[in-house]
C-alpha positions as a Markdown table, in Angstrom:
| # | Residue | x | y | z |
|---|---|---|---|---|
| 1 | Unk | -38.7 | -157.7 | 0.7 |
| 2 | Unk | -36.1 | -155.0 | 0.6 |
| 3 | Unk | -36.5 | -152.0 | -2.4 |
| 4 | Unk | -34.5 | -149.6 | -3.1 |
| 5 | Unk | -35.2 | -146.5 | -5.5 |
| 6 | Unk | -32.9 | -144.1 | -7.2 |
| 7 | Unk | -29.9 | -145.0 | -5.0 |
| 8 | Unk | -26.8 | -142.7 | -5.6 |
| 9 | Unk | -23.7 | -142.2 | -3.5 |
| 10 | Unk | -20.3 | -140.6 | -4.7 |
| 11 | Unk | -16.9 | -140.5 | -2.7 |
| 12 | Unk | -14.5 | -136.7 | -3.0 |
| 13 | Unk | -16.8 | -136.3 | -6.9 |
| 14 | Unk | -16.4 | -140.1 | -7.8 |
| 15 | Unk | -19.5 | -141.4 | -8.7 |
| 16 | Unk | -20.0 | -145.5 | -7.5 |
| 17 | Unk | -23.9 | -145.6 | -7.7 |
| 18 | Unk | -26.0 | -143.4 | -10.1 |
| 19 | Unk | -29.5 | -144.3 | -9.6 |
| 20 | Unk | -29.9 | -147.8 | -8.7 |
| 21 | Unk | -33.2 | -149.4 | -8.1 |
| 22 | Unk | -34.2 | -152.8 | -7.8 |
| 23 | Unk | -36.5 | -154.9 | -5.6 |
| 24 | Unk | -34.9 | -157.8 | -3.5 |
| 25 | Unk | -37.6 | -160.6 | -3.1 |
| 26 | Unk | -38.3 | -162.8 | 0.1 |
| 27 | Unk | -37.6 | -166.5 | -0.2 |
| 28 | Unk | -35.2 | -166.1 | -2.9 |
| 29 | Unk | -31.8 | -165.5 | -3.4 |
| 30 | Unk | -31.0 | -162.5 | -4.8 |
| 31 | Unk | -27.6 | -161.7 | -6.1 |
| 32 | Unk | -25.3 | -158.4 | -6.7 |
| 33 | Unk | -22.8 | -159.1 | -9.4 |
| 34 | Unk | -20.5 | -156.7 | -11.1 |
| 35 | Unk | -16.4 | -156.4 | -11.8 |
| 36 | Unk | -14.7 | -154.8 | -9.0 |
| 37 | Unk | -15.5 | -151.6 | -8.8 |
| 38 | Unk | -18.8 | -151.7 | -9.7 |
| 39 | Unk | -20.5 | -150.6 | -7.0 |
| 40 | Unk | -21.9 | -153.8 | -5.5 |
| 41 | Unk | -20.4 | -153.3 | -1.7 |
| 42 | Unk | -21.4 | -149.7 | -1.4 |
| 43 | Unk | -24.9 | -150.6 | -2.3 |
| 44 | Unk | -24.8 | -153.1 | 0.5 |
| 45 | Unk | -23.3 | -151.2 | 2.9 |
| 46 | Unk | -26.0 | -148.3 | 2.3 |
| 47 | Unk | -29.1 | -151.2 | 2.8 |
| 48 | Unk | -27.9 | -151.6 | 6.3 |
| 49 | Unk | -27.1 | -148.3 | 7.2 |
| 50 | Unk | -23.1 | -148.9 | 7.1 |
| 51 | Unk | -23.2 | -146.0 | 4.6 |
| 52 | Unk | -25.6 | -142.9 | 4.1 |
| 53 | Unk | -26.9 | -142.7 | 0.4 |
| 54 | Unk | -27.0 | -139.1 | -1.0 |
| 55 | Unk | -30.1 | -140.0 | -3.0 |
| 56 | Unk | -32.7 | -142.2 | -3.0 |
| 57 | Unk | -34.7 | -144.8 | -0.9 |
| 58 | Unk | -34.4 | -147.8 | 0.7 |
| 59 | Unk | -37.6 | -149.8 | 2.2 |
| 60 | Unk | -38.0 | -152.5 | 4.5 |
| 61 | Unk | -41.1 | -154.5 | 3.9 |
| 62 | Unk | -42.8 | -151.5 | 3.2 |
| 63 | Unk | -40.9 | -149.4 | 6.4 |
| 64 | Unk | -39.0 | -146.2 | 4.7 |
| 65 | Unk | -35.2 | -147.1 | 6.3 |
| 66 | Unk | -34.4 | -143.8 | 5.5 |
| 67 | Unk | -36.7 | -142.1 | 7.5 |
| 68 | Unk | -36.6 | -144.5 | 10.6 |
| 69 | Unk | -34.6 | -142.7 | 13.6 |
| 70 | Unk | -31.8 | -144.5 | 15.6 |
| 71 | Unk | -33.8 | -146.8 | 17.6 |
| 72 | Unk | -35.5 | -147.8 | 14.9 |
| 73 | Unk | -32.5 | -148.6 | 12.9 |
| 74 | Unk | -31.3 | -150.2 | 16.3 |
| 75 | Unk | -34.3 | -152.7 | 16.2 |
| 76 | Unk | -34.2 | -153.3 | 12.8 |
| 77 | Unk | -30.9 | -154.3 | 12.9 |
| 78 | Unk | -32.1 | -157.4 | 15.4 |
| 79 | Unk | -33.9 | -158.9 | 11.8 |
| 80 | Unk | -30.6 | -158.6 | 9.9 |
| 81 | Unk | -28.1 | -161.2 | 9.7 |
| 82 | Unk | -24.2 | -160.9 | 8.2 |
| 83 | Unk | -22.1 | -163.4 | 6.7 |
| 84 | Unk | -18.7 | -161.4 | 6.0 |
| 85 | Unk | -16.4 | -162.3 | 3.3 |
| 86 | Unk | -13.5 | -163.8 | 5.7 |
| 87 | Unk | -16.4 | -165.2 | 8.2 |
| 88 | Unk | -14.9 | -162.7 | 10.8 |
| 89 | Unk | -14.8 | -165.0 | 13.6 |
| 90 | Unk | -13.2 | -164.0 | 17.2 |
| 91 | Unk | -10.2 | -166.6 | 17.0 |
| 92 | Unk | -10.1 | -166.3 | 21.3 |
| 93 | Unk | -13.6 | -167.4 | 21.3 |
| 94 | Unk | -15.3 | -171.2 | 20.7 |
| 95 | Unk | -17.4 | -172.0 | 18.0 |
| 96 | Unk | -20.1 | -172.0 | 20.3 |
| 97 | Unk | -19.2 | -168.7 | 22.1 |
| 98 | Unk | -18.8 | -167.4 | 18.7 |
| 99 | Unk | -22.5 | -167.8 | 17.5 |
| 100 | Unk | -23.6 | -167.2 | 21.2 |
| 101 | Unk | -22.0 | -163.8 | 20.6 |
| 102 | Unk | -25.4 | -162.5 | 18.9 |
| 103 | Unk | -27.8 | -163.7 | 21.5 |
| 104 | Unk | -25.3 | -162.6 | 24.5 |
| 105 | Unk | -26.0 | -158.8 | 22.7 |
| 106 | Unk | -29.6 | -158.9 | 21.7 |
| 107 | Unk | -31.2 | -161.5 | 24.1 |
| 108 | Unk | -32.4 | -161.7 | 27.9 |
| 109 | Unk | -32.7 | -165.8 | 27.4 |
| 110 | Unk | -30.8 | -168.0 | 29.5 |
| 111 | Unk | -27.7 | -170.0 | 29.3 |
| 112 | Unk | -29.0 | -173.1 | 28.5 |
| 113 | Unk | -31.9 | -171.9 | 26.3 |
| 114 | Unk | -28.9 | -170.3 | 24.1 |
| 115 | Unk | -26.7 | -173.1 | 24.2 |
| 116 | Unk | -30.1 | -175.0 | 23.0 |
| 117 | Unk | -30.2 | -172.2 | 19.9 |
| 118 | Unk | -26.7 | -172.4 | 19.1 |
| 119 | Unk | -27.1 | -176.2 | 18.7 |
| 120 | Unk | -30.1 | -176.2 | 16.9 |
| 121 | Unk | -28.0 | -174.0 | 13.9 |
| 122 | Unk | -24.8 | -175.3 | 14.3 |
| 123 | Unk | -27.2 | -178.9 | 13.4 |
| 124 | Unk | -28.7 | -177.1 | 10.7 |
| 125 | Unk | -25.3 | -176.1 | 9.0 |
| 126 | Unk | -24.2 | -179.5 | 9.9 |
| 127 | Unk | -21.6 | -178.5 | 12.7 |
| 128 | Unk | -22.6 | -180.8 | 15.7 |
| 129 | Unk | -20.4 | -181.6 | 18.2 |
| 130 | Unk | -17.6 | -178.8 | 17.0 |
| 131 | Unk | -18.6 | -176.6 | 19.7 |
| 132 | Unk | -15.5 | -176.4 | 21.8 |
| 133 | Unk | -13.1 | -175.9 | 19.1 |
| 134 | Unk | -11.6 | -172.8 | 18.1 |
| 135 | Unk | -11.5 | -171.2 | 14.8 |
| 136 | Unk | -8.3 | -172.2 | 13.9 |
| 137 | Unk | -8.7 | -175.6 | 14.7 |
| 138 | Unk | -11.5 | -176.2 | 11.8 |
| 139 | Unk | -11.0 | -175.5 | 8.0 |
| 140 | Unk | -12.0 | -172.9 | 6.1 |
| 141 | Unk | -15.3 | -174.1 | 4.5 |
| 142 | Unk | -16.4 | -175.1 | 8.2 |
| 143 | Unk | -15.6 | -171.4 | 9.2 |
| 144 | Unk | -18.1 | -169.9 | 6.7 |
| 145 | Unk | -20.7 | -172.5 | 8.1 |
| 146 | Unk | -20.0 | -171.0 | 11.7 |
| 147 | Unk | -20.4 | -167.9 | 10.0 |
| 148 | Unk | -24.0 | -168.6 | 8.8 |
| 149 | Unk | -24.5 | -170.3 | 11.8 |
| 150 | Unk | -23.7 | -167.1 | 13.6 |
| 151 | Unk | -25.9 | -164.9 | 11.3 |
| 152 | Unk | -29.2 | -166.8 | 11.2 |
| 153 | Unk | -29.0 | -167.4 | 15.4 |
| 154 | Unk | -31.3 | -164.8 | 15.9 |
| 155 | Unk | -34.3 | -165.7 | 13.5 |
| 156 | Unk | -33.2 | -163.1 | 11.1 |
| 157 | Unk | -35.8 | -161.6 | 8.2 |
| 158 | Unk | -33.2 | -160.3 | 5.8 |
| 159 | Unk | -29.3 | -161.9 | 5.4 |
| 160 | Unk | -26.6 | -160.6 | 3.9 |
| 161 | Unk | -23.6 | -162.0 | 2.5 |
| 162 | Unk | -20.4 | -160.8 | 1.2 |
| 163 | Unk | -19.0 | -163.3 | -1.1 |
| 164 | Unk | -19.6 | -166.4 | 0.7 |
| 165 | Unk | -17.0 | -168.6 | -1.6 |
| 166 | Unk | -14.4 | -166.3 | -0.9 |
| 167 | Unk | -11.0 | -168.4 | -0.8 |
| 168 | Unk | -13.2 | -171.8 | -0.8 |
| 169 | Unk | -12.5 | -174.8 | -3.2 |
| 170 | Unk | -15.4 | -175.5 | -5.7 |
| 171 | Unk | -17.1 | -178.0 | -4.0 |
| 172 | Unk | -17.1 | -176.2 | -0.7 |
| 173 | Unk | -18.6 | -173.0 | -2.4 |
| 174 | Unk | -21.4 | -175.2 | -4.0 |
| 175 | Unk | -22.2 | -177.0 | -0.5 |
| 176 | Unk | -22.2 | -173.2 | 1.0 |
| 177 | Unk | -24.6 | -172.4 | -1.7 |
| 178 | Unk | -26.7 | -175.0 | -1.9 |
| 179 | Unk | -27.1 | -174.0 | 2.4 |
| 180 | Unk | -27.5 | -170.5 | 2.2 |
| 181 | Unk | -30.7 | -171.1 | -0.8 |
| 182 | Unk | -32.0 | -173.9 | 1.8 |
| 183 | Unk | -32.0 | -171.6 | 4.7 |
| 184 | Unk | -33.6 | -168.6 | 2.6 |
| 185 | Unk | -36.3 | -170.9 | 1.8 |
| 186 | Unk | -36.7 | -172.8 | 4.8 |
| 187 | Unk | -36.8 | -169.3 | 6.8 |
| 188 | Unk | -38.4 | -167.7 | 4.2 |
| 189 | Unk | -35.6 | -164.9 | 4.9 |
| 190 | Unk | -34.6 | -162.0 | 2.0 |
| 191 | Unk | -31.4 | -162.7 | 1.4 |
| 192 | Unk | -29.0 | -160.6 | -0.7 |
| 193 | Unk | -25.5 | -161.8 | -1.9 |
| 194 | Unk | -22.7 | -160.0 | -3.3 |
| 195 | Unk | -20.6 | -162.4 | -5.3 |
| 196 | Unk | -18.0 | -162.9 | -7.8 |
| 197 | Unk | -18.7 | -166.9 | -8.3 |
| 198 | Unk | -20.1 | -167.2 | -11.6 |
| 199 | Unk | -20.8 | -170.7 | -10.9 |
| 200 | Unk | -23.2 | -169.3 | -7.8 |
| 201 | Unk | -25.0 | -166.5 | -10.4 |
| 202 | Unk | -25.9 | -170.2 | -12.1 |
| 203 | Unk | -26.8 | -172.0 | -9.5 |
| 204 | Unk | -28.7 | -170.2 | -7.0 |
| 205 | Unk | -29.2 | -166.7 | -9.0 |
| 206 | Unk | -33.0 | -166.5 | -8.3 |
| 207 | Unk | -33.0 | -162.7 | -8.7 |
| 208 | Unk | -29.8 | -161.2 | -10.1 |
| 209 | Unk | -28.9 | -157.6 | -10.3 |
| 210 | Unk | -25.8 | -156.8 | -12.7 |
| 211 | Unk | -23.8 | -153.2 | -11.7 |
| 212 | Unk | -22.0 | -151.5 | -14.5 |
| 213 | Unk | -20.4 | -148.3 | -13.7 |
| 214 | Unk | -22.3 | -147.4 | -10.8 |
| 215 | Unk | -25.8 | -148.2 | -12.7 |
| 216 | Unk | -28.3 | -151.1 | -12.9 |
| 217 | Unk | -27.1 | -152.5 | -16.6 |
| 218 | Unk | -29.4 | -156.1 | -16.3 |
| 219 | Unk | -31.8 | -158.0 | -14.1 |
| 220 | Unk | -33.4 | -161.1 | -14.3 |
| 221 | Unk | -32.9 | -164.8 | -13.1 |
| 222 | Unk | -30.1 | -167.2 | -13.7 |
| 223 | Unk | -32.4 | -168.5 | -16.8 |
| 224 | Unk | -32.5 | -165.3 | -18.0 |
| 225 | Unk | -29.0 | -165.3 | -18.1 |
| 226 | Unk | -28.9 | -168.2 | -20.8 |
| 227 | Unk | -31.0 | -166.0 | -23.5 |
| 228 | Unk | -29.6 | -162.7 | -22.7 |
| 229 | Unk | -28.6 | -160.3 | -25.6 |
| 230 | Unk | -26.8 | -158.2 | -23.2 |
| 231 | Unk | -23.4 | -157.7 | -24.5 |
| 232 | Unk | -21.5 | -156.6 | -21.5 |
| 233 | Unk | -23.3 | -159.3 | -19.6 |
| 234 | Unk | -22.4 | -162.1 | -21.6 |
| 235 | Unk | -18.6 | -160.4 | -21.6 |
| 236 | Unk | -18.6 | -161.0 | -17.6 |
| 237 | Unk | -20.4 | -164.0 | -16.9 |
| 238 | Unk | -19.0 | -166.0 | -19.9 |
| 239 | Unk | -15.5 | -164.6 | -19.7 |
| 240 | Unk | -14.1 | -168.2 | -20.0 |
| 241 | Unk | -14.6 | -170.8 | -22.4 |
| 242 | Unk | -15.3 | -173.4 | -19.5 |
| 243 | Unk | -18.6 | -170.9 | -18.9 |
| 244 | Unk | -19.5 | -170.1 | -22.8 |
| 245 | Unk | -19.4 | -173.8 | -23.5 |
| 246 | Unk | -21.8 | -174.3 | -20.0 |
| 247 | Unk | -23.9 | -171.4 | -21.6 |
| 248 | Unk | -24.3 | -173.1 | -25.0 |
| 249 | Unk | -25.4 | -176.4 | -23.4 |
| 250 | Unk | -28.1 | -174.8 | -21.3 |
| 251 | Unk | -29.4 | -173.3 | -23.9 |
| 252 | Unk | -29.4 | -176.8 | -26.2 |
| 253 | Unk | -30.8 | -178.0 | -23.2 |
| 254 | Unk | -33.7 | -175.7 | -22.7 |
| 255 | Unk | -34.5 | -175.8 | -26.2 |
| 256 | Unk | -34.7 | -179.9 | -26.5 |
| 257 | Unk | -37.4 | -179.0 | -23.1 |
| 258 | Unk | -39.6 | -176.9 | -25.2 |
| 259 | Unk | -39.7 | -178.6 | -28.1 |
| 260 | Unk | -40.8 | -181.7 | -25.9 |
| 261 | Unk | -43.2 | -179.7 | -24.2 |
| 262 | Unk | -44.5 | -178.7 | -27.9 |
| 263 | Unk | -45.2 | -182.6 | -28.4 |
């Protein structure tokens, strides 16, 4: 579990976040949504120490982050894993050199016993037998797997994403969400998600903060989403009419459930 209390952080007088709080929850996907600008990557980058808060608290699992030293930081560090928005893989390195890289840094094991890690995840994104190839040799969607691939190699407790669908077709992004909400339960990890994908915030939105302006406007789950009142909300997630007729049938949908639950 990751809280954070009162967050605020402003750039040459410009606020971005004025007093966030929120809990992220282990086992479940929790989401950062907002409209560009919003605040949602500053708020990430201040959880793992990218960027200093000027207010406020961040916990790990009960640990005060902002009052761990260096080494502390440093260790912590070993339980995060990152899946960056263009998968940031080193084109001159393999597949398998690529999500070596982490246990090459952080690990004493031996060559085979890593080679025996990196094929055990590369299975479990369903990557076996791509480990000679290069980035540019596989497609996007199988780049983003590497990329996962690469961030839960070292048994991580917390993973971060920035949005994972980023240039991806709809099919891929829901087979890259659908893995990312396995792993988090399988692993039991805290995982945290900043995303644009409205079709994820339905799909895998287990805990869901919204940003407006720099401030916590909503939370709740993707259910919650379906009977919210809250105006700007419902303005950014059911922008489309695609998304306010998908949010009209849920709700038909849920209320044909409890009326059968009522018989």
């Amino acid at each position: 579990m990751i809280e954070f209390n009162n967050i605020k952080k402003s750039f040459t007088g410009k606020v971005v976040l004025d007093g966030v709080s929120h809990v992220m929850e282990t086992g479940k996907t929790n989401l950062i949504i907002g409209t560009s600008g919003s605040g949602k990557t500053v708020l990430q980058k201040c959880l793992v120490g990218l960027i200093e808060p000027d207010e406020g608290e961040i916990i790990y699992d009960g640990k005060s982050f902002n009052a761990m030293s260096a080494e502390e930081r440093k260790l912590l560090r070993q339980d995060i894993g990152m899946l960056f928005q263009g998968s940031a893989l080193f084109d001159s390195m393999t597949v398998e050199d690529n999500v070596k890289f982490p246990l090459n840094m952080f690990t004493t094991d031996s060559n085979a016993k890593k080679i025996a890690r990196v094929n055990e995840v590369l299975a479990k994104v369903n990557l076996t037998g791509v480990n000679k190839k290069f980035p540019a040799e596989i497609s996007g969607g199988m780049k983003k797997r590497v990329g996962i691939a690469r961030a839960i190699v070292l048994n991580p407790k917390y993973l971060f994403c920035d949005e994972p669908n980023s240039g991806l077709d709809p099919v891929t992004s829901m087979v890259i969400d659908q893995l990312i909400k396995q792993i988090t339960i399988e692993q039991n990890i805290t995982t945290i998600i900043n995303t644009h994908d409205m079709n994820s915030v339905m799909e895998i939105g287990d805990n869901i903060l919204y940003l407006l302006n720099g401030k916590k406007e909503w939370s709740g789950t993707s259910k919650d989403i379906i009977f919210s009142d809250n105006k700007q909300l419902n303005q950014f997630i059911f922008a489309s009419e695609f998304l306010q007729d998908a949010k009209e049938m849920r709700m038909l949908e849920a209320k044909e459930k409890q009326k059968s639950r009522g018989n």
